[in-house]
N, C-alpha and C positions, 0 to 999 in steps of 0.2 A: 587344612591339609591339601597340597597337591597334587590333583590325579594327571596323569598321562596315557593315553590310549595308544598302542603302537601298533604296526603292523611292518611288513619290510615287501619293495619288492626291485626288478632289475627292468629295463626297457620292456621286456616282452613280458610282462606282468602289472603294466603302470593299469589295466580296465579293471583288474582285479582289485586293485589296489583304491581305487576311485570307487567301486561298487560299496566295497566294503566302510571306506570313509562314511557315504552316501548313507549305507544301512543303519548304522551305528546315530550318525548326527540325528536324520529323522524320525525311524524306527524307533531308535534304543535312545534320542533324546539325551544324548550325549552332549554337554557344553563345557566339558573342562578341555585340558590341552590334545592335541594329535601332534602323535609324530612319527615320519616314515623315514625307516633305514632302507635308505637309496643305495642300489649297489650298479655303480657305473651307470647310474644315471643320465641323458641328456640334458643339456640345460633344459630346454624346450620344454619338458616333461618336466623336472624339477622345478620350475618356475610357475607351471598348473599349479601343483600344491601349495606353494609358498604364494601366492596369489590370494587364496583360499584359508590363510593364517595356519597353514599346516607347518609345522615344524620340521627341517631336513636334516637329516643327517646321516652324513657319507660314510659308507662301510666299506671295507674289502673284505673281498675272501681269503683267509689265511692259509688255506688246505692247496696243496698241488697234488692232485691224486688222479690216477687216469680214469677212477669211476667215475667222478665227480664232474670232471672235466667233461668228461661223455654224458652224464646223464642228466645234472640239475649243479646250475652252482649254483641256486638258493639254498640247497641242504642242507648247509653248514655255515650259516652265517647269525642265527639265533644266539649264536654265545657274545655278540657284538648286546643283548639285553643287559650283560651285568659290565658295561663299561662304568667308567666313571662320569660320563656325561651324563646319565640319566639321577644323578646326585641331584639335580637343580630341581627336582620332583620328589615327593614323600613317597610316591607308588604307582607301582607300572601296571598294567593291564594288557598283556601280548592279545592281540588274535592272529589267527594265521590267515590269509586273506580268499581263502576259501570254504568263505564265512559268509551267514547270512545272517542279522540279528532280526529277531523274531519280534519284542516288543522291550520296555525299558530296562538300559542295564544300570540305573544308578545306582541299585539294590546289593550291585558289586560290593560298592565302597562301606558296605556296613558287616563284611563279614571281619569275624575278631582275629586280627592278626599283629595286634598290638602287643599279644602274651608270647607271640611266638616270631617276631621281628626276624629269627631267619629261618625262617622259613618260607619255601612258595606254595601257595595256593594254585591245587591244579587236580583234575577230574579222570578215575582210575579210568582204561579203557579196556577192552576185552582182550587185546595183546597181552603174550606171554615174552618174557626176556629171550628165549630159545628161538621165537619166530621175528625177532627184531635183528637178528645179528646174519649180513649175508652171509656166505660159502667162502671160508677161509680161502685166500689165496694158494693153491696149491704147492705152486712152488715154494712160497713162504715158510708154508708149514715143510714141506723135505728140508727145507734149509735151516729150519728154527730144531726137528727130532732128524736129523738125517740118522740118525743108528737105531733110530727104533723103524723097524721093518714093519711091527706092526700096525703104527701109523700108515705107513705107503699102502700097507693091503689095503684100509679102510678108506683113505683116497681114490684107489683104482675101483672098489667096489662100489664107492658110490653110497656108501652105508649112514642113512640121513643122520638117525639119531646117533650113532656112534660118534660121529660128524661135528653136531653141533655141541656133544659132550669135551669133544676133543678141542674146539674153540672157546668154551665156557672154561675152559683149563688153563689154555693159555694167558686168559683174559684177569683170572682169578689170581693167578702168578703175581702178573703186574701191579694192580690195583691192592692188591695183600685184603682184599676181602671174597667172601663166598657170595653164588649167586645162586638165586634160586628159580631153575628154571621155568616153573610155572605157575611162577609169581606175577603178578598182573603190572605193567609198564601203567605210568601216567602218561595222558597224551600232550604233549606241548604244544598243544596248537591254542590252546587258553592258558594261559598263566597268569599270575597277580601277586604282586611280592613288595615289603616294602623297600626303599632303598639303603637300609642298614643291611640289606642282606649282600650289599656290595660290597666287595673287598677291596684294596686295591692290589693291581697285578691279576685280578680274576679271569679277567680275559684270556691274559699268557698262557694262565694255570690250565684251562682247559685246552686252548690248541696246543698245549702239552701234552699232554693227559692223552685228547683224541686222537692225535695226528699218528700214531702206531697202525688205529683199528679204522682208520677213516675210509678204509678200502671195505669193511666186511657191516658198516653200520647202516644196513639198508633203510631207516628209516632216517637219516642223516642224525643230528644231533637229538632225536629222542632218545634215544638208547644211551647215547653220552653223558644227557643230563640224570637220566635212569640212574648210574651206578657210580657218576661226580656225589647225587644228590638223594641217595640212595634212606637214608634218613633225615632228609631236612623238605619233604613235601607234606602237605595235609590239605586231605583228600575235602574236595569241594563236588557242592551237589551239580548230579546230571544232568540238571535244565543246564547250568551252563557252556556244556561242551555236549549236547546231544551227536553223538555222531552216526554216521554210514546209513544204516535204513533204520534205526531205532525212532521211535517214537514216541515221544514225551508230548502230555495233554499242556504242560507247565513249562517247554520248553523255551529259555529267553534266547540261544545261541544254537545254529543248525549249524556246522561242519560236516563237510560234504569230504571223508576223509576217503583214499584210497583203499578200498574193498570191496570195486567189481563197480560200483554204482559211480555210474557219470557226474561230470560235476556240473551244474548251472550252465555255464557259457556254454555248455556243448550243443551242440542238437538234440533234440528230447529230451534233455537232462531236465532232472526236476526243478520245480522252482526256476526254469528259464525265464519267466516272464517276468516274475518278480525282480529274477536277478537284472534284467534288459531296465527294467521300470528304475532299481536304485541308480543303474548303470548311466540317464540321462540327467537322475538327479543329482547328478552329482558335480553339473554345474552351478548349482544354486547355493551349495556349501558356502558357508561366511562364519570362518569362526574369530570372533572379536577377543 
């Protein structure tokens, strides 16, 4: 069987993205394929990797969104995973590149996903569906209920929970299923799936799908894959996506996800040294 280990990043993300290589190949003893979805790439940079027997391949971001635009176009470029290029692989292994691997991941490749081919393997987080979804666009919403007045009041007041009932509504419309909101999200930042769980046209489906809510999906495409793939995930153990300050004696995978706590590269951020340490090793990478 063929593995593939992925990860994605854009010019101002290429250290992160070499760390994580770095942790993975040493650390976690990783020797099957790597591959990075480059997004607008330079050669210069593209050419580190592919140097290094990394695998590249070029993605765009499909979303034109003015949050998006402003905030991160990495956000939403994870649905480039269920293209059809990663066919030439039996199974993918995402990390998100603000990642550290702790000690060997090959232990991955033996969990059973051969009875349940589609489905992805991926690690519950303490997020609820309610606190994944931004702050409806205001205007959107007058424009989508403009005769219901009592929308407008609960815009003008600022009324949290009324708020995200009222976006959970809209949402529910569209998609023709119920949500539940204090149902716990999986975190996308580890995934593992085999490649029959690609379809084709998958890719479309989703910047279908997302591009309505791409303005209110504050954790970019988690929340997407959330309620695309709403019953097609099975839940994997916590060492492999330990996240934010939790603590695992067994953990293989530290994720350093956004809740307050700095990431690595930062100044005092934890794990800086370790992070700096895979950070140089990450000239030595030779993957044959």
């Amino acid at each position: 069987m063929r593995w593939v280990l992925v990860t994605l990043c854009s010019d101002d993300w290429v250290d992160q993205a070499k760390q994580l290589f770095a942790s993975v190949y040493f650390d976690g003893n990783w020797r099957d394929d790597f591959c990075l979805m480059a997004y607008r790439l330079s050669d210069e940079n593209k050419q580190w990797f592919l140097d290094r027997g990394i695998d590249v391949y070029d993605i765009e971001q499909i979303y034109n969104t003015d949050y998006y635009n402003n905030k991160s176009k990495m956000l939403l470029l994870k649905h480039n995973l269920f293209s059809n290029y990663f066919k030439k692989w039996d199974y993918v292994f995402f990390l998100d590149s603000d990642i550290i691997c702790l000690q060997d991941l090959n232990e991955i490749k033996h969990i059973n996903l051969e009875k349940k081919p589609k489905f992805i393997g991926a690690v519950k987080s303490d997020g609820k569906f309610s606190g994944n979804i931004q702050n409806y666009n205001r205007s959107k919403i007058i424009k989508d209920y403009k005769s219901e007045k009592d929308v407008i009041q609960i815009i003008h007041r600022n009324d949290v929970n009324q708020s995200i009932r009222l976006k959970i509504n809209v949402i529910e419309k569209i998609i023709g299923k119920k949500i539940i909101p204090n149902k716990n999200v999986f975190n996308t930042g580890v995934l593992v799936f085999s490649t029959n769980f690609i379809e084709d046209g998958m890719v479309q489906d989703i910047k279908d799908f997302t591009t309505p809510f791409a303005d209110i999906f504050i954790t970019g495409d988690q929340i997407a894959f959330n309620l695309l793939f709403y019953d097609k995930v099975t839940a994997i153990d916590r060492k492999w996506n330990c996240m934010g300050k939790e603590v695992l004696e067994n953990a293989v995978i530290r994720h350093f996800i956004f809740t307050g706590e700095k990431k690595p590269w930062e100044m005092n951020g934890p794990f800086r040294k370790k992070w700096n340490e895979n950070l140089k090793r990450a000239e030595e990478i030779l993957i044959i």
